[in-house]
C-alpha positions in Angstrom: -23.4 19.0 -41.2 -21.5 16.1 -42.4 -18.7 16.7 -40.1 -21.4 16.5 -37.2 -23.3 13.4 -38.9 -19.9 11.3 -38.9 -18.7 12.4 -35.6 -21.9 11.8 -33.7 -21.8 8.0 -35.7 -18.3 7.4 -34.5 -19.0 8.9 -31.5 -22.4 6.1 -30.6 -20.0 3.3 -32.3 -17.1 4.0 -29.5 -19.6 4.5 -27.0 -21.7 1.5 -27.8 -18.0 -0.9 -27.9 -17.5 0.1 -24.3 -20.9 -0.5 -23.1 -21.4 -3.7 -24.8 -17.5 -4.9 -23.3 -17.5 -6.4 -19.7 -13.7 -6.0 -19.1 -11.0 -3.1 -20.9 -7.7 -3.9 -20.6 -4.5 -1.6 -21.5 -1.1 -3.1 -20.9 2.3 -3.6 -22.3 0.8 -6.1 -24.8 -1.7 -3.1 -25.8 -5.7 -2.6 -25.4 -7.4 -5.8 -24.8 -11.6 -6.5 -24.5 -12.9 -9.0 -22.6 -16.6 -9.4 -23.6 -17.1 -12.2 -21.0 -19.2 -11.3 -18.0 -17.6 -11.1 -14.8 -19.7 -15.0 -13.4 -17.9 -16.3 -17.1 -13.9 -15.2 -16.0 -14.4 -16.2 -12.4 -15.7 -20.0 -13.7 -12.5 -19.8 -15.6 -10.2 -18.7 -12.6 -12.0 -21.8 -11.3 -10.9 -23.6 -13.9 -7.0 -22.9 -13.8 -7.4 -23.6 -10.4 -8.6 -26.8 -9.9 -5.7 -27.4 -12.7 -3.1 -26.1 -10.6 -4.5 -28.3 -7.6 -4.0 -31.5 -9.6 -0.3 -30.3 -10.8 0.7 -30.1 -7.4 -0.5 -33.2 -6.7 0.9 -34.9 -9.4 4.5 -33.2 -8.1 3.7 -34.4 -4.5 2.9 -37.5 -5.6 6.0 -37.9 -7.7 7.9 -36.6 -4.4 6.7 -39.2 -2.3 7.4 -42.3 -4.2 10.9 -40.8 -5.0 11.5 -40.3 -1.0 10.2 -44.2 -0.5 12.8 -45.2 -2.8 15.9 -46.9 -0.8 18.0 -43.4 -0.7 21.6 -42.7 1.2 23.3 -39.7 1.3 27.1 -39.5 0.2 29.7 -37.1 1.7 33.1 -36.8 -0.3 35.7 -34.8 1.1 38.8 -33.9 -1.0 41.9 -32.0 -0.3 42.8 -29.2 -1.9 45.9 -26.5 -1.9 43.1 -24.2 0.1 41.8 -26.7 2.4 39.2 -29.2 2.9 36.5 -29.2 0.2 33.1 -31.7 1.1 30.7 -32.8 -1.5 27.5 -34.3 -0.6 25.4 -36.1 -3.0 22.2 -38.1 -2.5 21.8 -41.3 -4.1 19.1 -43.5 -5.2 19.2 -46.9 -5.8 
């Protein structure tokens, strides 16, 4: 009887876990419970990104100003015993 008792309790606590948990998660990292609801994890999708918009603007913006820069590109070709060997090199002033 007390074998039954303690396996019907662990059996509602288990149960209870996984109804209570919105997301279950097994991976290499092991079991992972999400207890956010799903409206919760897709405002925070939103989150990361509207961050990831803003870091590719910073990067495009970074781009631009170092393509306004006065720029020339720089070809060195030098001889070796196997031929001709070119190097170009872009430089910014």
């Amino acid at each position: 009887m007390k074998l039954l008792a303690s396996t019907l309790v662990a059996g509602l606590l288990l149960g209870s876990a996984g109804a209570y948990a919105q997301s279950i998660n097994i991976g290499p990292g092991g079991v992972s419970v999400d207890p956010r609801s799903p409206r919760e994890r897709a405002v925070d999708r939103e989150i990361r990104r509207e961050e990831r918009w803003r870091e590719r603007d910073r990067w495009e913006r970074r781009r631009a100003y170092r393509a306004e820069r006065d720029c020339r590109t720089v070809t060195q070709v030098r001889e070796t015993p196997r031929g001709e060997v070119r190097r170009t090199t872009r430089v910014c002033d």
